[in-house]
C-alpha positions as a Markdown table, in Angstrom:
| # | Residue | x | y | z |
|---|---|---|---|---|
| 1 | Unk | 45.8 | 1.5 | 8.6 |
| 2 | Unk | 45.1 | 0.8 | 12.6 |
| 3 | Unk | 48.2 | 0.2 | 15.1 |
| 4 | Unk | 48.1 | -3.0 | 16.2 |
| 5 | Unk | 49.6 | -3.9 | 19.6 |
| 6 | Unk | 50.2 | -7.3 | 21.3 |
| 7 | Unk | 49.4 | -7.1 | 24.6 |
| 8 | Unk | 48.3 | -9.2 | 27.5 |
| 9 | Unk | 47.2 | -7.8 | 31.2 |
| 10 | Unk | 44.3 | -6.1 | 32.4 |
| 11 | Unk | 40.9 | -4.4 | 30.8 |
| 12 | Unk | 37.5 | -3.7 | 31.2 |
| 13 | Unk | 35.0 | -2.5 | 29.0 |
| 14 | Unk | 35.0 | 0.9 | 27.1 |
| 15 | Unk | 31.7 | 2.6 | 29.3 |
| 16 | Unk | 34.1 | 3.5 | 32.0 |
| 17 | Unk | 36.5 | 5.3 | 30.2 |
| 18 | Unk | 34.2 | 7.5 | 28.6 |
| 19 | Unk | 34.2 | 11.6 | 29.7 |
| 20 | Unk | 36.7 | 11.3 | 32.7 |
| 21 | Unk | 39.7 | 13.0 | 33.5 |
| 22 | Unk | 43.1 | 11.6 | 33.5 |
| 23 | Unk | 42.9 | 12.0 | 37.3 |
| 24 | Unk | 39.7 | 10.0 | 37.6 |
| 25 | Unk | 40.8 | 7.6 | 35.0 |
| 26 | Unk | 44.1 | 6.9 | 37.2 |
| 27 | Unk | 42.2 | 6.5 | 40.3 |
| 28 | Unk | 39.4 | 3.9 | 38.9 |
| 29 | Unk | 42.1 | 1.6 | 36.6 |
| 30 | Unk | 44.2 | 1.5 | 39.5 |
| 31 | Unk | 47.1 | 3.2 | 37.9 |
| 32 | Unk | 49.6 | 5.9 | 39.9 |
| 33 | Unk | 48.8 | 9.3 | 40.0 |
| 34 | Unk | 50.2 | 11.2 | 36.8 |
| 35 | Unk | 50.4 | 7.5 | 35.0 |
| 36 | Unk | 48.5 | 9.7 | 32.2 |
| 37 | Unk | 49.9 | 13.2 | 32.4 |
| 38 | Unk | 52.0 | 12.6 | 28.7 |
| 39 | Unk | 49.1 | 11.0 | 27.7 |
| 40 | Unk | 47.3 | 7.4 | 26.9 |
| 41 | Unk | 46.1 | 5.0 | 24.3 |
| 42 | Unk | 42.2 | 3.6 | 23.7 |
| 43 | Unk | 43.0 | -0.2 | 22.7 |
| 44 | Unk | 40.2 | -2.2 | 22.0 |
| 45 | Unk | 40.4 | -6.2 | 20.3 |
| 46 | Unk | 41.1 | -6.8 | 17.2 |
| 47 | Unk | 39.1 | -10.4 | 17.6 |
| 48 | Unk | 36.7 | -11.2 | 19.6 |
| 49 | Unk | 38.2 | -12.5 | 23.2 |
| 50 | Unk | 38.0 | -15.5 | 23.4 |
| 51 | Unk | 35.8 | -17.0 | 26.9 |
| 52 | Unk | 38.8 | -19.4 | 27.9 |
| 53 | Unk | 41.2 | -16.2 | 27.9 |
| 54 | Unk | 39.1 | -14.1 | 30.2 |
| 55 | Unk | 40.2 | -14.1 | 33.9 |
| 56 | Unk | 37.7 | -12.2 | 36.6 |
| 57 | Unk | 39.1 | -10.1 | 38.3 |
| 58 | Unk | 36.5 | -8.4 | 40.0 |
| 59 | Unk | 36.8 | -5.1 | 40.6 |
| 60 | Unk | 39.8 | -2.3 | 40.3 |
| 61 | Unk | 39.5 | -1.9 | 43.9 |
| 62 | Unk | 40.9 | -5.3 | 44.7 |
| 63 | Unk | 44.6 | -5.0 | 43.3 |
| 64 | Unk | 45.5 | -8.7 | 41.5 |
| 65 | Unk | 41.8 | -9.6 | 42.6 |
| 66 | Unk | 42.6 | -10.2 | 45.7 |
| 67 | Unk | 39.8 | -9.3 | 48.6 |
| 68 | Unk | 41.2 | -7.5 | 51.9 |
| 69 | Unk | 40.3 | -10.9 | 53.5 |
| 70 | Unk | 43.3 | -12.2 | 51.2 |
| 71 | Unk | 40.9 | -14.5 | 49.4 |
| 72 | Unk | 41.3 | -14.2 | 45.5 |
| 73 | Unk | 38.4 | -12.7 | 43.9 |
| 74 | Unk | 38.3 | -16.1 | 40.9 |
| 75 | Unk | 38.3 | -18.5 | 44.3 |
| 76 | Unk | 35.0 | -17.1 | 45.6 |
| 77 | Unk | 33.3 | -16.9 | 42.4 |
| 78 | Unk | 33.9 | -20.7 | 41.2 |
| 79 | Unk | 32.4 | -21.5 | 45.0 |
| 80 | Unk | 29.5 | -19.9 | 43.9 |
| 81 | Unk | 29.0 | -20.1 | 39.9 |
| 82 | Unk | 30.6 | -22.2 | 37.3 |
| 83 | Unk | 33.6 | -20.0 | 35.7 |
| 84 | Unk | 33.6 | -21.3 | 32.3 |
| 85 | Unk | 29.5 | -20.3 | 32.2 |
| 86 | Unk | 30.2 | -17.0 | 33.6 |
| 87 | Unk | 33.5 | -16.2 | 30.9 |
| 88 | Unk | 31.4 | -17.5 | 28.1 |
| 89 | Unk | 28.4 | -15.3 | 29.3 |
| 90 | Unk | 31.3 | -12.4 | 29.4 |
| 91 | Unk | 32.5 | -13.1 | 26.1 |
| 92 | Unk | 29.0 | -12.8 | 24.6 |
| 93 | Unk | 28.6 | -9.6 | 26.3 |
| 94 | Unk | 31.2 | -8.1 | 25.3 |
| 95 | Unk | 31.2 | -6.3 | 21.5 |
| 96 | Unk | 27.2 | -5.7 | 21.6 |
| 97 | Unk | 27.4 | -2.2 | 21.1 |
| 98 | Unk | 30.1 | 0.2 | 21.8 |
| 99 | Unk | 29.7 | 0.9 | 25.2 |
| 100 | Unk | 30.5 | -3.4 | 26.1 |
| 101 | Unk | 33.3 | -3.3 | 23.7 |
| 102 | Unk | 36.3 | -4.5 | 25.6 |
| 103 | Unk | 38.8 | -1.6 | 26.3 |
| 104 | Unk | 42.6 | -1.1 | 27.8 |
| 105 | Unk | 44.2 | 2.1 | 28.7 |
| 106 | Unk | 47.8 | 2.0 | 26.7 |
| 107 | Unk | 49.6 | 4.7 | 29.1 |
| 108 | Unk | 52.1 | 6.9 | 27.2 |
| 109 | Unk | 54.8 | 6.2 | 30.1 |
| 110 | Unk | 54.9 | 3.4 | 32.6 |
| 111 | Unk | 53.1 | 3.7 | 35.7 |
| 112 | Unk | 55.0 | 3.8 | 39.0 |
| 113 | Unk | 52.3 | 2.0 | 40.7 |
| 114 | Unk | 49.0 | 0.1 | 40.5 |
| 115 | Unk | 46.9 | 0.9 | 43.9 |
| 116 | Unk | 43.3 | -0.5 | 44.2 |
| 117 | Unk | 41.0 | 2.2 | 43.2 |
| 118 | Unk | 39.4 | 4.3 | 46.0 |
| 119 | Unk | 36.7 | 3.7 | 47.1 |
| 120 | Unk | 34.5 | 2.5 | 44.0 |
| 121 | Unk | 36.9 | 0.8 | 41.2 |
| 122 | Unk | 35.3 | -0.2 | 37.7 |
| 123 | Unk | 35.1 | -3.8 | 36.7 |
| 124 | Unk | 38.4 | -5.3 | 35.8 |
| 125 | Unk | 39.2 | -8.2 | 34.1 |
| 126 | Unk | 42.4 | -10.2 | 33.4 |
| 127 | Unk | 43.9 | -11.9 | 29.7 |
| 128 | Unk | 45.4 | -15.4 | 30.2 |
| 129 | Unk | 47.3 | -14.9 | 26.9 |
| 130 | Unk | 48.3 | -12.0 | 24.8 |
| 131 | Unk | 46.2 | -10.7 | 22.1 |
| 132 | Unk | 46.4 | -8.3 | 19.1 |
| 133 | Unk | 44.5 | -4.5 | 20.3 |
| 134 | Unk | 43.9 | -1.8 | 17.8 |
| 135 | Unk | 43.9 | 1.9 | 18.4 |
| 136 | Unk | 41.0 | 3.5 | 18.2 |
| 137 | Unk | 42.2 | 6.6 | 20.2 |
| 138 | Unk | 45.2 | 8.5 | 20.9 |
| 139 | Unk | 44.6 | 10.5 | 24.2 |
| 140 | Unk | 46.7 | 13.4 | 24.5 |
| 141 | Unk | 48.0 | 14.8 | 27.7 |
| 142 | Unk | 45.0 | 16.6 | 29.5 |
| 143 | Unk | 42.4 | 15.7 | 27.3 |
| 144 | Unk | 39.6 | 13.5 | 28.2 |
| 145 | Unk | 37.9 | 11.2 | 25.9 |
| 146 | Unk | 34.8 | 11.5 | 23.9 |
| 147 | Unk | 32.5 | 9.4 | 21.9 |
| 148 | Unk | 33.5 | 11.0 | 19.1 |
| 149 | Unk | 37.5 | 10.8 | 19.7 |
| 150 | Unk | 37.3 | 6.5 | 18.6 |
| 151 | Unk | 38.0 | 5.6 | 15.3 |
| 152 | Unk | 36.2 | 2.6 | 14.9 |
């Protein structure tokens, strides 16, 4: 039986979790350092996301999507594409293949913080409402995960 766990906030997708330190992992999610040190969660969907749920965010580096100009990240997309075309294009991209499969970080304990990633951040993106995630790995403190650690 899979844990299930209602959950809302951010994610990306599960390529840029793959074979990283906890270290790395807490500088590219935007997370505090030692956020991980007892240890993290893999949660992917247990549905499909649905496109209308789906908020860009842009990238880890910009905390809350916000640019260092102040401008939010969802402003000067919708200036320059339509945001319902480019969530449902998300959507659709998502769950082709393990690699695009939508993917959180569950961290053991809270973080203190959530700094911007420095200086490249991973794409990041934001639920509107909460959704049911299932475990597919159980990180333990130190470890790094592999390919072959998700139980799918």
């Amino acid at each position: 039986m899979q844990s299930i766990i209602r959950s809302d906030g951010y994610f990306t997708w599960l390529k840029f979790l793959l074979d990283k330190s906890a270290s790395e992992l807490e500088n590219k999610v935007g997370y505090s350092p030692d956020a991980l040190a007892a240890g993290w969660k893999l949660l992917s969907p247990r549905f499909p996301i649905a496109p209308h749920n789906i908020d860009l965010r842009g990238s880890s580096r910009w905390s809350e999507g916000i640019l260092p100009d102040g401008r939010n990240i969802g402003s000067v997309l919708s200036a320059r594409l339509s945001l319902s075309d480019a969530q449902k294009k998300l959507a659709t991209f998502f769950d082709q293949g393990l690699d695009r499969r939508p993917a959180k970080i569950r961290p053991n304990s809270k973080p203190a913080a959530y700094p911007a990633a420095k200086p490249v951040g991973i794409p990041q993106f934001k639920l509107a409402a909460e959704i049911d995630w299932v475990v597919l790995a159980d990180v333990a403190p130190g470890k790094i995960l592999r390919r072959a650690d998700i139980r799918i």
